[in-house]
N, CA, C and O atoms as a CHARMM CRD file, in Angstrom:
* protein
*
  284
    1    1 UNK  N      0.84100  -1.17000   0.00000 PROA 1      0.00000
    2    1 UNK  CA     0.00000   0.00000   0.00000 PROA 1      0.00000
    3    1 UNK  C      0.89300   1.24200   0.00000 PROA 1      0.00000
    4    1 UNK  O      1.85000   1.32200   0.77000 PROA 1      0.00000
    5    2 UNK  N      0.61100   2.10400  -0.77100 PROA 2      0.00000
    6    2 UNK  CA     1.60300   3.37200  -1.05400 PROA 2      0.00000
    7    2 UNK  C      0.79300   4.53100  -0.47400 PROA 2      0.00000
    8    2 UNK  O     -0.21600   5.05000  -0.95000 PROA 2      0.00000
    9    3 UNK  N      1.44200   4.82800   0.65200 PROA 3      0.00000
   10    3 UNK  CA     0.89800   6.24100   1.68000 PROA 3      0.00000
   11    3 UNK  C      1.29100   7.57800   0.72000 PROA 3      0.00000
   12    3 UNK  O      2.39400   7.64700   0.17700 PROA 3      0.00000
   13    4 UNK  N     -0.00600   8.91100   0.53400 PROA 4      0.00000
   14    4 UNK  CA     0.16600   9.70100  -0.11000 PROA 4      0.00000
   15    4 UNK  C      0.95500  10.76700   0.57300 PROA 4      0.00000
   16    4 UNK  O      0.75000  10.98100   1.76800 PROA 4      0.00000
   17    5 UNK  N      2.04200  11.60700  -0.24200 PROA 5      0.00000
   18    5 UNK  CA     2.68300  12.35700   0.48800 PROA 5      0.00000
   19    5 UNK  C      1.84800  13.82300   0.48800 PROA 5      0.00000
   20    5 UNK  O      0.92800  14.25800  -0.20600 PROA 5      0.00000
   21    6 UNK  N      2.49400  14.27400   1.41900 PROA 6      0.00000
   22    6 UNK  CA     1.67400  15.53900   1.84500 PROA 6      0.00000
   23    6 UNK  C      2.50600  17.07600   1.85500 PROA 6      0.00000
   24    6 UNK  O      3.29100  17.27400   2.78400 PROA 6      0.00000
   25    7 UNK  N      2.37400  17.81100   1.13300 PROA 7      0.00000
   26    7 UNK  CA     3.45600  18.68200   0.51500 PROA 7      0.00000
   27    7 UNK  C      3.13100  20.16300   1.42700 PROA 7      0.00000
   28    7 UNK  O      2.08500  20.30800   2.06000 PROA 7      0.00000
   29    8 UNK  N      3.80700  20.81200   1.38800 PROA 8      0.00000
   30    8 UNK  CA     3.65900  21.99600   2.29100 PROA 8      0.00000
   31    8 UNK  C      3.10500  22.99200   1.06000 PROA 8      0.00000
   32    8 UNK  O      3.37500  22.79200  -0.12500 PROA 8      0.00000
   33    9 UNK  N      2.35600  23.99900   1.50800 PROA 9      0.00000
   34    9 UNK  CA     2.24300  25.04900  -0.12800 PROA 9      0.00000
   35    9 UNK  C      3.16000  25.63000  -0.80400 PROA 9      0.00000
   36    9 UNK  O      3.02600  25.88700  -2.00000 PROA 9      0.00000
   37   10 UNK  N      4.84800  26.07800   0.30100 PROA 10     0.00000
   38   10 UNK  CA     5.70500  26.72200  -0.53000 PROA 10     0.00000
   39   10 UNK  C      6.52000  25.27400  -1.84800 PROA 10     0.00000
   40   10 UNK  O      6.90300  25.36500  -3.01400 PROA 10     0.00000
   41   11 UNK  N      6.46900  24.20700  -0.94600 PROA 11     0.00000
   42   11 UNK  CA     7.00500  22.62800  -1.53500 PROA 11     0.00000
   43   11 UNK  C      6.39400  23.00000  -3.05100 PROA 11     0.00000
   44   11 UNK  O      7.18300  23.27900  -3.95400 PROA 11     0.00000
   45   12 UNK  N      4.95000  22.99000  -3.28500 PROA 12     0.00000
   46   12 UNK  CA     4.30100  22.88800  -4.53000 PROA 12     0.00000
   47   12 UNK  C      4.03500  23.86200  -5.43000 PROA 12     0.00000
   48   12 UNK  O      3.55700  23.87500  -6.56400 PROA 12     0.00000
   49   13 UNK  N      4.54700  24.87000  -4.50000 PROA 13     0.00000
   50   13 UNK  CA     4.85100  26.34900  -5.11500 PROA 13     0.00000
   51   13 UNK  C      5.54200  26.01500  -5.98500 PROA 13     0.00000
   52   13 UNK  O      5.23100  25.92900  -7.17300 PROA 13     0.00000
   53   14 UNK  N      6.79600  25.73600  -5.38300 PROA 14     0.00000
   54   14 UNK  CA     8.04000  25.61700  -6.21600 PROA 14     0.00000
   55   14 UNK  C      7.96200  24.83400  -7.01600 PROA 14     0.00000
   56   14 UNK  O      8.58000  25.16800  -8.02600 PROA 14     0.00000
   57   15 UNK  N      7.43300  23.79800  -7.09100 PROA 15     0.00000
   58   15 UNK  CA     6.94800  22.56800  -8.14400 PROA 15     0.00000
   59   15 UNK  C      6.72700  22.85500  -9.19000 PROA 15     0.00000
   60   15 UNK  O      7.33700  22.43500 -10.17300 PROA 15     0.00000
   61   16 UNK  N      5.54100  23.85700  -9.19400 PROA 16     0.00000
   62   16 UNK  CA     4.65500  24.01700  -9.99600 PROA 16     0.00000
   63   16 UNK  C      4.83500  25.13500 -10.75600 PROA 16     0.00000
   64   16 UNK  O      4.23000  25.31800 -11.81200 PROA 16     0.00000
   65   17 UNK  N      6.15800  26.40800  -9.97500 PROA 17     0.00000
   66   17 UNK  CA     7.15400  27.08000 -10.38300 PROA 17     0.00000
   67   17 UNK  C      7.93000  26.72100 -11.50700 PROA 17     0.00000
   68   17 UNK  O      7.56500  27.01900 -12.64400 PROA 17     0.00000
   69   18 UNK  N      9.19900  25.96800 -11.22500 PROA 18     0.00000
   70   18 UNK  CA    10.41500  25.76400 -11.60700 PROA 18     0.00000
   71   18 UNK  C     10.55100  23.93800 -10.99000 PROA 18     0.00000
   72   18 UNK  O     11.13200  23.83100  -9.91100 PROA 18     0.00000
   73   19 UNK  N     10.19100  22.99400 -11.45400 PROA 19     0.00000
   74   19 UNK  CA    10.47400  21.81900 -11.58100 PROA 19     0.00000
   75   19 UNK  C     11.66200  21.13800 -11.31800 PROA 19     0.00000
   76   19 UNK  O     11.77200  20.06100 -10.73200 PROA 19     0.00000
   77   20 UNK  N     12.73100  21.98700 -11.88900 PROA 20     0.00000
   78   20 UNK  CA    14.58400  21.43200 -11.92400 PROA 20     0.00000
   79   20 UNK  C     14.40300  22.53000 -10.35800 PROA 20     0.00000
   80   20 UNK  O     14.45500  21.72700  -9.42700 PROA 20     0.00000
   81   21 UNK  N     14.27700  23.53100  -9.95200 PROA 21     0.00000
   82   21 UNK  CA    14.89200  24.37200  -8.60900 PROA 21     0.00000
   83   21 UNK  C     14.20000  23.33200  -8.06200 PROA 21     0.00000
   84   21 UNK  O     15.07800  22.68800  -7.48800 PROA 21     0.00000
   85   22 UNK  N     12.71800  22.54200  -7.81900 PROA 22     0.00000
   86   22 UNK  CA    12.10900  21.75800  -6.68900 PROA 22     0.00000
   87   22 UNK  C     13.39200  20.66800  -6.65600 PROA 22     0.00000
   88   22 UNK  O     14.11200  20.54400  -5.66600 PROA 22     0.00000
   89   23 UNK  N     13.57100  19.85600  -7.96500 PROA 23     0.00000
   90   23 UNK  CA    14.27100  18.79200  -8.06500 PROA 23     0.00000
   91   23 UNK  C     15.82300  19.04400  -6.93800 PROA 23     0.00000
   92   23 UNK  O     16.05700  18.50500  -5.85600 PROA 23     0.00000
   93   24 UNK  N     16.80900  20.23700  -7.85200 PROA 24     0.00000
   94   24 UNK  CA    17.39600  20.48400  -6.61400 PROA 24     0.00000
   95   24 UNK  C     17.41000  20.99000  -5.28200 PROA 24     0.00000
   96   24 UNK  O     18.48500  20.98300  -4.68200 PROA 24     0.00000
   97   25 UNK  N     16.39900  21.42000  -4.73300 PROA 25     0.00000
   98   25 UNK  CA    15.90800  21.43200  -3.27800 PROA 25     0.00000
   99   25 UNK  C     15.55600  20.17600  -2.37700 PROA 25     0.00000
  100   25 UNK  O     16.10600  19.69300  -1.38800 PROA 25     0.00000
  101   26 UNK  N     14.16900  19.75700  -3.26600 PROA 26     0.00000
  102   26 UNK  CA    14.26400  18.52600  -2.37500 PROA 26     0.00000
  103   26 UNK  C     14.15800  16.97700  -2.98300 PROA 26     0.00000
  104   26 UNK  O     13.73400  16.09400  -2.23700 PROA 26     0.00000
  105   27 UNK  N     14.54000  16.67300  -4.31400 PROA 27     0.00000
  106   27 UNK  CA    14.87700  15.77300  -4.83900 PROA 27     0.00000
  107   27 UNK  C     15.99400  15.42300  -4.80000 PROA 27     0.00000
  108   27 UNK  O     16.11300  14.21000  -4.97200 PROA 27     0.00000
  109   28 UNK  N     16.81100  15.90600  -4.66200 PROA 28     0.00000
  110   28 UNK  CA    18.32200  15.60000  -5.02600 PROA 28     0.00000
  111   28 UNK  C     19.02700  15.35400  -3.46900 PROA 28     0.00000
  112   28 UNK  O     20.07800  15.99200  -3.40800 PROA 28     0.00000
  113   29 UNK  N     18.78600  14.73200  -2.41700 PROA 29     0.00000
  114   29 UNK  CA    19.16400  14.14100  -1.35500 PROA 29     0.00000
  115   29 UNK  C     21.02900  14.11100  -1.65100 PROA 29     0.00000
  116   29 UNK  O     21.40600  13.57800  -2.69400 PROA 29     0.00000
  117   30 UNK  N     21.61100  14.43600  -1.11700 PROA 30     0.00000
  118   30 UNK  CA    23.34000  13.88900  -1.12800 PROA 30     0.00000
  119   30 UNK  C     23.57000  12.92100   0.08200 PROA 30     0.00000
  120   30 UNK  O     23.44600  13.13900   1.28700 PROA 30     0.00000
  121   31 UNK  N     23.89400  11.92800  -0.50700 PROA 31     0.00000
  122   31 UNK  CA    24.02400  10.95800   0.47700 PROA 31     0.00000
  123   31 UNK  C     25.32200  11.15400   1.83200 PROA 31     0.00000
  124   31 UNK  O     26.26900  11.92700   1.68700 PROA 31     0.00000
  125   32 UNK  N     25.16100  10.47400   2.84300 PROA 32     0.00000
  126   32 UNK  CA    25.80000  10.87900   4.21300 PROA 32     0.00000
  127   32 UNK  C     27.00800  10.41200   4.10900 PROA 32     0.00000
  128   32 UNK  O     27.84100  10.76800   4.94100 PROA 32     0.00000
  129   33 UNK  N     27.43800   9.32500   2.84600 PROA 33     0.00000
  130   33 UNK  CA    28.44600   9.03800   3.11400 PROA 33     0.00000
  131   33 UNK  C     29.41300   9.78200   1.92800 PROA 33     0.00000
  132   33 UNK  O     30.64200   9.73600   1.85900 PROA 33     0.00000
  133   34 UNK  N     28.65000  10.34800   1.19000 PROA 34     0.00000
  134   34 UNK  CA    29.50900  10.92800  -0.03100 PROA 34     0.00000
  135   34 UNK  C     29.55500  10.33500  -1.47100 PROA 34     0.00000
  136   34 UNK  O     29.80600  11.01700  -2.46500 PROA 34     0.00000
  137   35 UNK  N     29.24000   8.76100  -1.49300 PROA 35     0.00000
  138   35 UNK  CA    29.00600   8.11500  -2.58800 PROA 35     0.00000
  139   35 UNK  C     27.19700   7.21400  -2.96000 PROA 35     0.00000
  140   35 UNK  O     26.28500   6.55900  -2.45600 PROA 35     0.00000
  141   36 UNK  N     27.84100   8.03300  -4.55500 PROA 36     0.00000
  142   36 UNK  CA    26.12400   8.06300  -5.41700 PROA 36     0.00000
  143   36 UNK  C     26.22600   6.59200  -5.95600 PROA 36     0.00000
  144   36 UNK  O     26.77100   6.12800  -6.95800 PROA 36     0.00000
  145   37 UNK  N     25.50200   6.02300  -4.92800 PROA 37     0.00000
  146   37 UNK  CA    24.93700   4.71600  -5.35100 PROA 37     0.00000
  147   37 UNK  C     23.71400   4.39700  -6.38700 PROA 37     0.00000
  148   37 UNK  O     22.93700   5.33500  -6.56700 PROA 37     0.00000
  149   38 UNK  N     23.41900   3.01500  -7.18300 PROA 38     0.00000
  150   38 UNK  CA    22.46300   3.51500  -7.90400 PROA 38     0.00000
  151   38 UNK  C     21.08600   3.75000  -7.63900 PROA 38     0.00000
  152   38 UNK  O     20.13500   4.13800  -8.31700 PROA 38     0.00000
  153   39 UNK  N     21.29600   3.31000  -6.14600 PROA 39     0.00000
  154   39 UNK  CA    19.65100   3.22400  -5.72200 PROA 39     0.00000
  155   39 UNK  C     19.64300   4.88900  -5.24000 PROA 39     0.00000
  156   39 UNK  O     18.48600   5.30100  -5.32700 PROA 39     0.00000
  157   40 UNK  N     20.64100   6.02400  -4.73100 PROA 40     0.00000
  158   40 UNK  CA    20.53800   6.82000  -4.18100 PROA 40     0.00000
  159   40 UNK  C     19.97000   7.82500  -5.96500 PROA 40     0.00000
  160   40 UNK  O     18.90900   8.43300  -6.10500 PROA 40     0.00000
  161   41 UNK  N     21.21300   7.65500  -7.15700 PROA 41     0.00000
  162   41 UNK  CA    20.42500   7.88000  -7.94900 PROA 41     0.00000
  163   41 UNK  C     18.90000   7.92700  -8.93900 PROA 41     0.00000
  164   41 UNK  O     18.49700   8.82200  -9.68200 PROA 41     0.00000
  165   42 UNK  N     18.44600   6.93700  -8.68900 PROA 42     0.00000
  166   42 UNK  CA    17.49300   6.76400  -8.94000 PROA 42     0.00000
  167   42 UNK  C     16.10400   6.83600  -7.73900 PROA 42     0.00000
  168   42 UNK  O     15.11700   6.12600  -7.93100 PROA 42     0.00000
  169   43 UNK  N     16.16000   7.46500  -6.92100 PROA 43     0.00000
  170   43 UNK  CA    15.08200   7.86100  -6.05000 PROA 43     0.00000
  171   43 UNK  C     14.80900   9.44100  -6.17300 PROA 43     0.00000
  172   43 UNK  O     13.72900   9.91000  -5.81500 PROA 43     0.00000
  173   44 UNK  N     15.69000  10.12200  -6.62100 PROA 44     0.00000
  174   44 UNK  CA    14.96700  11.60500  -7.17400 PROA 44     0.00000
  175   44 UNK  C     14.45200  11.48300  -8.53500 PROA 44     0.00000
  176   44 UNK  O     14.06200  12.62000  -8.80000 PROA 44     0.00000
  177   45 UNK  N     14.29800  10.95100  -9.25100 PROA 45     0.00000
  178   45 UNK  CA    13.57900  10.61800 -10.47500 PROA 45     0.00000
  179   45 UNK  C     12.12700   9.98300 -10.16600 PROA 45     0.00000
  180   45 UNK  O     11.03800  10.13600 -10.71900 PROA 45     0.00000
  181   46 UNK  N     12.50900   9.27500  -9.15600 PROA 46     0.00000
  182   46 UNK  CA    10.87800   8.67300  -8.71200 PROA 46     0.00000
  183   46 UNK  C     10.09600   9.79400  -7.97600 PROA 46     0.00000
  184   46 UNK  O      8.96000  10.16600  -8.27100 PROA 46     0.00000
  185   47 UNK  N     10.88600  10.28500  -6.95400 PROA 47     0.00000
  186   47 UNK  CA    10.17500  11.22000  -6.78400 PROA 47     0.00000
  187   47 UNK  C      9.36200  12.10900  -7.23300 PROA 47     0.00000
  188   47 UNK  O      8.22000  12.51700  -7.02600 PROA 47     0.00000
  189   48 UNK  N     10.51000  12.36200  -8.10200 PROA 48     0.00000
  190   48 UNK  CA     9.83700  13.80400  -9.14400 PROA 48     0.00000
  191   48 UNK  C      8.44900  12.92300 -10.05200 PROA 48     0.00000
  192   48 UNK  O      7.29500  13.34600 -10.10900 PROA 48     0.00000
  193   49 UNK  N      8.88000  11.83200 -10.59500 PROA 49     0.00000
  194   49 UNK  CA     7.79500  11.22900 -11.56500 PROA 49     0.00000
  195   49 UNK  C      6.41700  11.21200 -10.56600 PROA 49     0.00000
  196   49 UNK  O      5.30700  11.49900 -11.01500 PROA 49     0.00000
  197   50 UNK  N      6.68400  10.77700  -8.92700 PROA 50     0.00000
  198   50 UNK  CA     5.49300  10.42500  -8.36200 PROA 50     0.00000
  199   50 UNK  C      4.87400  11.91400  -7.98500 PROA 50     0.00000
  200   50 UNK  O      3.65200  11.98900  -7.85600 PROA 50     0.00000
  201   51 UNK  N      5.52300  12.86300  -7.84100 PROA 51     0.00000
  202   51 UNK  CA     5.27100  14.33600  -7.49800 PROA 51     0.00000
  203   51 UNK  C      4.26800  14.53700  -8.75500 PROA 51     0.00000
  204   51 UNK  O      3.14300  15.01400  -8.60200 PROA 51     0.00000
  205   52 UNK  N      4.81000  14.10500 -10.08800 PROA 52     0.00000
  206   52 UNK  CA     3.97900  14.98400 -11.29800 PROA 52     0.00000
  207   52 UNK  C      2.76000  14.56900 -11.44000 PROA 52     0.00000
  208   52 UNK  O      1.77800  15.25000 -11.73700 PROA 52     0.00000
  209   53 UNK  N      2.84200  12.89600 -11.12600 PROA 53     0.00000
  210   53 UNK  CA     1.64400  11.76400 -11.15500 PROA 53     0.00000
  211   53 UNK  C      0.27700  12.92800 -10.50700 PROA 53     0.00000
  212   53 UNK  O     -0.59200  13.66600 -10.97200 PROA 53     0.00000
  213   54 UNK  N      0.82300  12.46700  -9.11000 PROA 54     0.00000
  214   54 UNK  CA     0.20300  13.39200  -8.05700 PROA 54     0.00000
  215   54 UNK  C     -0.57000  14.86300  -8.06000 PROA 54     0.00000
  216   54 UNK  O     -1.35000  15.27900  -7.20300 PROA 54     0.00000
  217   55 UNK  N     -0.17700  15.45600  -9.14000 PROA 55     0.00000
  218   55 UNK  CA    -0.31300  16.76300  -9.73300 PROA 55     0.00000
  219   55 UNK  C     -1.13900  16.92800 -10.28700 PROA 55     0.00000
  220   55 UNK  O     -2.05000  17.72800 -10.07300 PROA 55     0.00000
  221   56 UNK  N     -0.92500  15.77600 -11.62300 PROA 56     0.00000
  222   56 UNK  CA    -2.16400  15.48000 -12.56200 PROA 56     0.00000
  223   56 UNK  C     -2.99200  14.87600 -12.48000 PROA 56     0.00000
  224   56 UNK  O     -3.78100  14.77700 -13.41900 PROA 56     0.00000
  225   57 UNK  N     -3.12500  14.35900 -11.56600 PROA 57     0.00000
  226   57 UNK  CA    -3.90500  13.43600 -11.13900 PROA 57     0.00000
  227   57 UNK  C     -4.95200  14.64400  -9.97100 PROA 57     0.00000
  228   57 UNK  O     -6.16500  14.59000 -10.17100 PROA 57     0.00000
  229   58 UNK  N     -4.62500  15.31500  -9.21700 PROA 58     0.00000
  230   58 UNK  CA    -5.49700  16.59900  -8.26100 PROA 58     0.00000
  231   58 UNK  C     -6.02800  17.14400  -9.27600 PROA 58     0.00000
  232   58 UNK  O     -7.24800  17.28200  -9.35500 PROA 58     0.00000
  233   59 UNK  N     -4.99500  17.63500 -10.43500 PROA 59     0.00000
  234   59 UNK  CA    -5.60100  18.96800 -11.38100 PROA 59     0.00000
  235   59 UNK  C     -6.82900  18.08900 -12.12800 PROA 59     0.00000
  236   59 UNK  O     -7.67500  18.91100 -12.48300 PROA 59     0.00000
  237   60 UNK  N     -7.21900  16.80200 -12.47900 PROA 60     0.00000
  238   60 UNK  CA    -8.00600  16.44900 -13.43100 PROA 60     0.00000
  239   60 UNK  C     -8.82500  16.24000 -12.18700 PROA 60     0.00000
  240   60 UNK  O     -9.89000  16.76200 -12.51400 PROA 60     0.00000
  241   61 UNK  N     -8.94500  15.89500 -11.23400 PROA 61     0.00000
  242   61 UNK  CA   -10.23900  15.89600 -10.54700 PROA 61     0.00000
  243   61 UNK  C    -10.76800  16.92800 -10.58200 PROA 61     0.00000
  244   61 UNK  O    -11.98100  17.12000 -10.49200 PROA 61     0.00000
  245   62 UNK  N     -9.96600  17.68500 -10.71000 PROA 62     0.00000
  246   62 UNK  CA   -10.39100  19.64100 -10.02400 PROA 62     0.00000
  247   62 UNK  C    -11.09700  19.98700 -11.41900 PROA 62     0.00000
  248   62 UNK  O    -11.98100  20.83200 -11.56400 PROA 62     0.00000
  249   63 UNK  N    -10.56300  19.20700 -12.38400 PROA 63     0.00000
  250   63 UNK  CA   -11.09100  19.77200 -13.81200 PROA 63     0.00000
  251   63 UNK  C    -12.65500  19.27700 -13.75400 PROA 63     0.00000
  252   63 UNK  O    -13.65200  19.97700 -13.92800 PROA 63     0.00000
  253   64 UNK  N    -12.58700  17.81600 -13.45000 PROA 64     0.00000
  254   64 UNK  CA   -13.57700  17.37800 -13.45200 PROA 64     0.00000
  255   64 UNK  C    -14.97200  17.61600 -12.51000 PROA 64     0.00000
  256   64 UNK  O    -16.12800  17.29500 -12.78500 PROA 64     0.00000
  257   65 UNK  N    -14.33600  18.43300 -11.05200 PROA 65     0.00000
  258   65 UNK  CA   -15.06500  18.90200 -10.62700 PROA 65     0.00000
  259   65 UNK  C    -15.88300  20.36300 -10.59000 PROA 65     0.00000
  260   65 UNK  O    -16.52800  20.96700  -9.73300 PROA 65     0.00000
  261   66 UNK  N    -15.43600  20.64800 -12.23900 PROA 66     0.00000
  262   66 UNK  CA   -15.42100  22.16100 -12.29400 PROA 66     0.00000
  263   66 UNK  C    -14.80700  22.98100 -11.38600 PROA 66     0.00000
  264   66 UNK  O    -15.25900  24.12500 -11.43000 PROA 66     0.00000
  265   67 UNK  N    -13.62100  22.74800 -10.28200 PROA 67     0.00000
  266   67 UNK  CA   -13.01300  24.06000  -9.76900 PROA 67     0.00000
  267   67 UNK  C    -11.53200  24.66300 -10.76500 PROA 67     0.00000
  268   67 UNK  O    -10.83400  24.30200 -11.71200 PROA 67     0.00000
  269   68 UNK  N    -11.64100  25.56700  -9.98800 PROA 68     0.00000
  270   68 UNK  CA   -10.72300  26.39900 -11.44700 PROA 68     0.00000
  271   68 UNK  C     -9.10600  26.78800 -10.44600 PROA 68     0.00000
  272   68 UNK  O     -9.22200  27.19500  -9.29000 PROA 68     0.00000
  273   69 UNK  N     -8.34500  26.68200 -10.79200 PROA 69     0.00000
  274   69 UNK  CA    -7.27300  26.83300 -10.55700 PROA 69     0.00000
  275   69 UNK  C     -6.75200  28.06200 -10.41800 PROA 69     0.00000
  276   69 UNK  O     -7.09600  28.80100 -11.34000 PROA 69     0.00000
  277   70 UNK  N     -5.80200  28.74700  -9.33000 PROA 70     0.00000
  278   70 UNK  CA    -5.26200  30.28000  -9.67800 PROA 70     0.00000
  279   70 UNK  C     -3.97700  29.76300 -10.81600 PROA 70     0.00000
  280   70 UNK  O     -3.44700  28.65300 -10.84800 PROA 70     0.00000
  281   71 UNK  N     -3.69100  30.95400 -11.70800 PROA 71     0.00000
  282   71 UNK  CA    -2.55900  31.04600 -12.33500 PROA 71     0.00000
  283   71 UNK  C     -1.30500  30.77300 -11.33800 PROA 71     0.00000
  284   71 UNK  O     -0.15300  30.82100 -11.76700 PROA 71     0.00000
């Protein structure tokens, strides 16, 4: 079962901003020991993919529920 994450408003600000600034803020984790393993690489890509999922997936309900979005 996959628990939904829960984003703060400036988090999706920025998202929904500038995509690569979210990615390097809070996608891009540097690992504690200094070396980019491939699993450490490949978990900001998921992220970001499950972030966009997540996105489009709110905005088409919202479409569908007739609410309208700010710019």
């Amino acid at each position: 079962m996959e628990t939904k994450m829960e984003w703060s408003r400036t988090r999706r600000d920025l998202f929904l901003k500038c995509p690569r600034a979210w990615y390097l803020r809070y996608g891009h984790p540097t690992p504690p020991n200094g070396i980019n393993d491939v699993q450490s690489n490949r978990r900001p890509w998921d992220l970001m993919l499950r972030a966009m999922k997540e996105i489009l997936i709110e905005r088409l309900e919202d479409l569908r529920e007739q609410k309208q979005w700010s710019p």
